[in-house]
C-alpha positions in Angstrom: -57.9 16.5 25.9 -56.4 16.9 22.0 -55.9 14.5 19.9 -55.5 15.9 17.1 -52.5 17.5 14.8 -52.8 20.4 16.8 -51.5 18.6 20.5 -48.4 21.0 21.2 -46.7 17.9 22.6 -47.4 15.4 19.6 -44.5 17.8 18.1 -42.0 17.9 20.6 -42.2 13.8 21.0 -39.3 12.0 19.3 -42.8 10.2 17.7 -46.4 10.6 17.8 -49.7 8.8 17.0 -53.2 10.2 17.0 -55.6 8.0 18.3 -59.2 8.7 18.8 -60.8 10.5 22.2 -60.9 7.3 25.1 -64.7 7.7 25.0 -64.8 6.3 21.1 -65.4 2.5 20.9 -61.8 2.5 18.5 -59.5 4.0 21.2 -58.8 1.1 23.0 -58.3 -1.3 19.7 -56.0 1.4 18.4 -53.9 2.0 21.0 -53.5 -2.0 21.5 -53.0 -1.7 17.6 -49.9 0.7 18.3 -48.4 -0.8 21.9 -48.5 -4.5 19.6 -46.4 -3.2 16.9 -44.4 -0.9 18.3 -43.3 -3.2 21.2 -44.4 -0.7 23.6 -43.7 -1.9 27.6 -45.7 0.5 29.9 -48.5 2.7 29.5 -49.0 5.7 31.9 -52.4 7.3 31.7 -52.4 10.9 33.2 -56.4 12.0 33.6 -59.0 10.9 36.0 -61.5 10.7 33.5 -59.5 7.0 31.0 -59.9 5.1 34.4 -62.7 3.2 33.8 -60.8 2.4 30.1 -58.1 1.1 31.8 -59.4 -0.7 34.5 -61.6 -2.4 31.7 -58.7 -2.8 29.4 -56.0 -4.0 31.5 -55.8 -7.7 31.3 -56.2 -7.0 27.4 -53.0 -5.0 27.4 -50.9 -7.3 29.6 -52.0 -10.4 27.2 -49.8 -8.3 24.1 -46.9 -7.8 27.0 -48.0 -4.3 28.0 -48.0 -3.4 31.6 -50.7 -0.2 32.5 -49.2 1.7 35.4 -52.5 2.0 37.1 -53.7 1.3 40.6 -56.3 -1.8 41.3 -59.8 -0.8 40.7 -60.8 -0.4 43.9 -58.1 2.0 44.6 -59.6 4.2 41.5 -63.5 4.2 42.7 -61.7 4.9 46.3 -60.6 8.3 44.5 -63.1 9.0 42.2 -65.7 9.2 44.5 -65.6 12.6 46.7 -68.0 10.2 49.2 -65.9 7.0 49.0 -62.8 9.1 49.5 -64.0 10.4 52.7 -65.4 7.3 54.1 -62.1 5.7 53.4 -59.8 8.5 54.9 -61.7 8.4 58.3 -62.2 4.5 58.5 -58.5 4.2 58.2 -57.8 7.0 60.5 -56.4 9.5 58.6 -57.1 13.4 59.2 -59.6 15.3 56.9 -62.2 17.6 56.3 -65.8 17.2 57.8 -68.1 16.2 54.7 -72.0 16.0 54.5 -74.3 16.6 52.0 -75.6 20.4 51.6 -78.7 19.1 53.1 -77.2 18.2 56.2 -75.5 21.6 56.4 -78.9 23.2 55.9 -80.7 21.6 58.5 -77.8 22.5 61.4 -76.2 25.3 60.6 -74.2 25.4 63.9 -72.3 22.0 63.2 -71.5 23.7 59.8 -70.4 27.6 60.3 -69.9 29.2 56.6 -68.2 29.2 54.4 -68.6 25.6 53.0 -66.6 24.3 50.3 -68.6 22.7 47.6 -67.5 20.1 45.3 -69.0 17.5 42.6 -68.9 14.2 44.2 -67.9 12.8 41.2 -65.9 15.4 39.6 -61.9 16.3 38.9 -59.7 18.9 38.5 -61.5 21.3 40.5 -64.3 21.4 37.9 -67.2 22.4 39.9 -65.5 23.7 43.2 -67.3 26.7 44.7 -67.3 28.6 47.8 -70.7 28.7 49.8 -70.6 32.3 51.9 -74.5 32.1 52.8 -77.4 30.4 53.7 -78.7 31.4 50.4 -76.1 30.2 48.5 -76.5 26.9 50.5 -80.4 26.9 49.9 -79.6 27.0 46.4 -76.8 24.3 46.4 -79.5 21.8 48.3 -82.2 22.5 45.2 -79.1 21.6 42.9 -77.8 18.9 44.6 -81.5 17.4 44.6 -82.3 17.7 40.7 -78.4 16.4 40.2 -79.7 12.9 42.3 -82.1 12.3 40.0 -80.0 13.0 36.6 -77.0 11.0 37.8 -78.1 7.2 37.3 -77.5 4.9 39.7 -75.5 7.9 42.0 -77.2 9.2 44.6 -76.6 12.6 44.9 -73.8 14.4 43.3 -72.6 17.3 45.3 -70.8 17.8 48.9 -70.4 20.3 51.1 -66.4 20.2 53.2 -65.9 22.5 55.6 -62.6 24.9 54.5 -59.2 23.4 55.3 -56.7 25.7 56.9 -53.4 26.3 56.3 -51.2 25.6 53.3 -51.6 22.7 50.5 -49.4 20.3 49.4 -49.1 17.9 46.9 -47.2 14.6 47.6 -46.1 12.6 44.6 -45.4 9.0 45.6 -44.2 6.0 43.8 -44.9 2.3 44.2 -43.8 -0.9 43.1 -45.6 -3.8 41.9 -45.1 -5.3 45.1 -47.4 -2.4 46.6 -44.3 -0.8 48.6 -43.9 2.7 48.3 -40.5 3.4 47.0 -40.6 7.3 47.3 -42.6 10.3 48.6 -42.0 13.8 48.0 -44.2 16.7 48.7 -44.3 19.9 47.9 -46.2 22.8 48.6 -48.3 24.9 46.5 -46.8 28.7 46.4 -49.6 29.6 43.2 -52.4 28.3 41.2 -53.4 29.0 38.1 -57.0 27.6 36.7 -56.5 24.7 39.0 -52.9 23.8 37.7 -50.1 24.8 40.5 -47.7 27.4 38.8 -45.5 27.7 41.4 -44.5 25.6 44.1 -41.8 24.1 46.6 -40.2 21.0 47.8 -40.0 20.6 51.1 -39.1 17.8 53.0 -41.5 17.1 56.3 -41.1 13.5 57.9 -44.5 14.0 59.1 -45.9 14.2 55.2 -43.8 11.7 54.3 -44.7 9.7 56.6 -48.4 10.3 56.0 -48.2 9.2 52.4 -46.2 6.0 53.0 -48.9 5.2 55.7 -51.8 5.5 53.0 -50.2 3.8 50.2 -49.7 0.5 53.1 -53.3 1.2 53.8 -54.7 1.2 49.9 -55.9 -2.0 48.6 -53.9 -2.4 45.1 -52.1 0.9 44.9 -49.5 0.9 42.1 -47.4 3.5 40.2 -47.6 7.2 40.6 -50.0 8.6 42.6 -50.6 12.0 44.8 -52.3 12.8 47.9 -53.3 16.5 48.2 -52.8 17.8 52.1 -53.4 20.8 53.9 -50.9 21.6 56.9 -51.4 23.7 60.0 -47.7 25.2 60.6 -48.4 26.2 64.2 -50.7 23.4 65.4 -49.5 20.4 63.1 -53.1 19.8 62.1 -53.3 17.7 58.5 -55.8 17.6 56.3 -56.2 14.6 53.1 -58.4 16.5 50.7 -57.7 14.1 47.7 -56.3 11.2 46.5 -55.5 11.2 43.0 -53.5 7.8 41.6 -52.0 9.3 38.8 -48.9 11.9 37.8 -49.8 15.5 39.5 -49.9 18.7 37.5 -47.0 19.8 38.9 -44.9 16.6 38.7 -41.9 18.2 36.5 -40.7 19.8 40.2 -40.5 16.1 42.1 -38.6 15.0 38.9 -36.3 18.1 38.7 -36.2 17.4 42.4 -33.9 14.4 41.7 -37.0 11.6 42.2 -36.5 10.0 39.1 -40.1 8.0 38.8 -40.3 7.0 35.5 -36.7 5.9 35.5 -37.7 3.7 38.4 -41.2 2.7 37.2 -39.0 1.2 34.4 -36.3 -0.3 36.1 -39.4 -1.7 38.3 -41.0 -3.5 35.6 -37.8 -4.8 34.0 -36.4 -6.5 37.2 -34.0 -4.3 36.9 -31.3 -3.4 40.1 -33.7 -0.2 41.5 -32.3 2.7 41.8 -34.8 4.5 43.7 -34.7 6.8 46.8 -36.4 7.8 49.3 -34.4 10.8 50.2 -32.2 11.6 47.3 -34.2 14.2 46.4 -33.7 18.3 46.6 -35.7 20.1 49.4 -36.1 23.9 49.2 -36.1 23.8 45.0 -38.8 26.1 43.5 -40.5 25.9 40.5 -41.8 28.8 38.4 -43.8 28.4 36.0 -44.5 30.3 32.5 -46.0 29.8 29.1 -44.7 28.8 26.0 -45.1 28.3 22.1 -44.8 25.4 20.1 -44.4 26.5 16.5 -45.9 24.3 13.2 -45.6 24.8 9.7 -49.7 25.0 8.5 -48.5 22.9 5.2 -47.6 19.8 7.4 -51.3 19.8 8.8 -53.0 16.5 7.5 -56.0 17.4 5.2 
């Protein structure tokens, strides 16, 4: 992340602060510094990685009257966790990949036909994902999963093996109250990625998604805010897949907003008690997004120091 002068969109905002990286001990008092005297209602933290800030902080920040727009902390070590997210989706009953260690793979290869997917159990943002084609691939994978248990503390092990979800991905970006209801849910499906951000994509409006996502926000102890659920689909068999739950803003949020699903609008109108005007199905099926990139220009002089 940058937090420094630098940050294309510290120059775009109407106003802009730079505040330490989360990991310094200063972050949190500054930012409380800055929500206190700038009468700041609602924070909305967009990376996996300021969770553990947050969850921390909370209580500190609603004490100055600032509401954090995250889930309950059992919903964020829920997602966080490649294992616990697994566990989760198949002791409430909904569809996913098979997940093992690569050990497990190793040791019956015909439960676990290649090519494996494998993924940091505790990573995000598709650091870390690679394809395993072979059985020396996987060999190597088990040695580096083993060395991994012993470096992460207190995590045992630190890699998993899914087997490779068919047909195409979507991203559902759902809203919900402080009441836990889910006001809205709109997926759409990923046309392009581009180093692990979606470039261009699709809304399209399936009940069956929909109704997925409202299913697992009812089921998710302390869900609140924005969140998104990635899914694959099987067109011609109907088969879903959960692959991640993720309880913040998507990458590729600017599309459900565009879309007509106003969120933060509503997370607003939410928090003030205000008369909701939130939808479920006011949104725009069929509108594409296409991405590109652009330039933010600075003049050097205004650089600090």
């Amino acid at each position: 992340m940058d937090s420094s002068w630098y940050a294309g969109a510290l120059h775009d905002a109407d106003e802009g602060f730079i505040v330490p990286q989360f990991t310094d001990p200063d972050y949190v008092p500054q930012v409380l510094d800055l929500c206190e005297r700038h009468a700041v209602d609602l924070i909305v933290p967009t990376t996996d990685r300021e969770w553990p800030v947050w969850t921390e902080a909370n209580q500190r920040f609603a004490a100055i009257g600032t509401t954090v727009a995250v889930s309950a902390g059992e919903v964020l070590a829920i997602a966080s966790d490649k294992q616990r997210t697994h566990d989760w989706l198949t002791a409430n009953g909904f569809p996913t990949v098979r997940q093992a260690r690569p050990a497990a793979a190793l040791v019956d290869p015909a439960s676990w036909p290649l090519p494996l997917l494998a993924k940091p159990r505790f990573g995000s943002a598709s650091e870390g994902v690679t394809l395993v084609r072979d059985t020396v691939e996987l060999e190597l994978l088990v040695a580096r999963d083993e060395v991994g248990a012993r470096l992460v503390d207190g995590r045992p092990g630190n890699i998993v093996v899914q087997t490779v979800a068919k047909g195409n991905e979507y991203t559902i970006d759902v809203l919900v109250d402080r009441s836990g209801q889910c006001l809205c849910a709109v997926p759409r499906r990923r046309l392009e990625v581009r180093g692990g951000e979606v470039s261009k994509a699709v809304t399209v409006r399936s009940e069956t998604l929909i109704d997925l996502a409202f299913g697992m926000v009812k089921a998710l102890p302390g869900a609140y805010g924005v969140l998104n659920f990635q899914v694959f689909a099987e067109e011609e068999t109907g088969k879903l897949a959960v692959i991640e739950i993720n309880p913040r803003f998507g990458g590729g949020f600017p599309l459900t907003h565009r879309a007509g699903a106003d969120y933060a609008r509503w997370l607003l109108e939410d928090l003030r008690g205000l008369p909701s005007t939130a939808s479920a199905d006011g949104w725009r099926d069929g509108l594409v997004m296409l991405r590109y990139d652009a330039a933010v220009f600075v003049d050097q002089t205004q650089a600090p120091g």
